[in-house]
N, C-alpha and C positions, 0 to 999 in steps of 0.2 A: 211634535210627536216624540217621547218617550221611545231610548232603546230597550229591545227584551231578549233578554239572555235564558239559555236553557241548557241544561246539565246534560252532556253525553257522556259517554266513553271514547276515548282518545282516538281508537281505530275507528269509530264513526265518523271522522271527519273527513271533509273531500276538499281539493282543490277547489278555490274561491271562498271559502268561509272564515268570518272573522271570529278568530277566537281568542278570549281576555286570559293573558297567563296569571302565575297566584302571584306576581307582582304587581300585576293591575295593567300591565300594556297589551296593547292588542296588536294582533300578529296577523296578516288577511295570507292567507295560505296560499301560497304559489302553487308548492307542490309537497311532498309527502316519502319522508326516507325511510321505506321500510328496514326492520334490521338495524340498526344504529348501532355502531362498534358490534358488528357479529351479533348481536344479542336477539333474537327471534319476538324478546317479551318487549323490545325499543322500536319507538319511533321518534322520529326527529321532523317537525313543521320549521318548513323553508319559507320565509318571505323575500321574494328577490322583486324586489320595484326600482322604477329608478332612483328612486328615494332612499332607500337603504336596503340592508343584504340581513336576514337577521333569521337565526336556525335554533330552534327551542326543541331540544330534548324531551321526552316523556318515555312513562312506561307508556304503554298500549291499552291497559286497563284501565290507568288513572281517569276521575271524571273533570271533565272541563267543561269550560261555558262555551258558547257559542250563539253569537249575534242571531236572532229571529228574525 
């Protein structure tokens, strides 16, 4: 089976969902940093597995994909 990916907006994301950054890695979301450096329009997706540590910046608006 084929994965299928679907365009949201950045603040639509929740804890548990994989989502492909625009370099092509996929980040399966731990948890969700509102506010990123003070900034109200940032967020920042945390993947903390025991596999590796790894925190992707975005605006809140921007659209990203997100595994189906």
């Amino acid at each position: 089976m084929s994965e299928s990916w679907k365009k949201v907006k950045a603040d639509e994301v929740r804890a548990g969902d994989a989502v492909r950054t625009q370099a092509g890695s996929v980040v399966t979301v731990s948890r969700i940093e509102s506010s990123f450096l003070g900034m109200p329009n940032m967020l920042a997706f945390i993947e903390d597995t025991p596999e590796r540590w790894f925190k992707q910046p975005m605006m809140a608006d921007a659209e990203v994909e997100v595994r189906s």
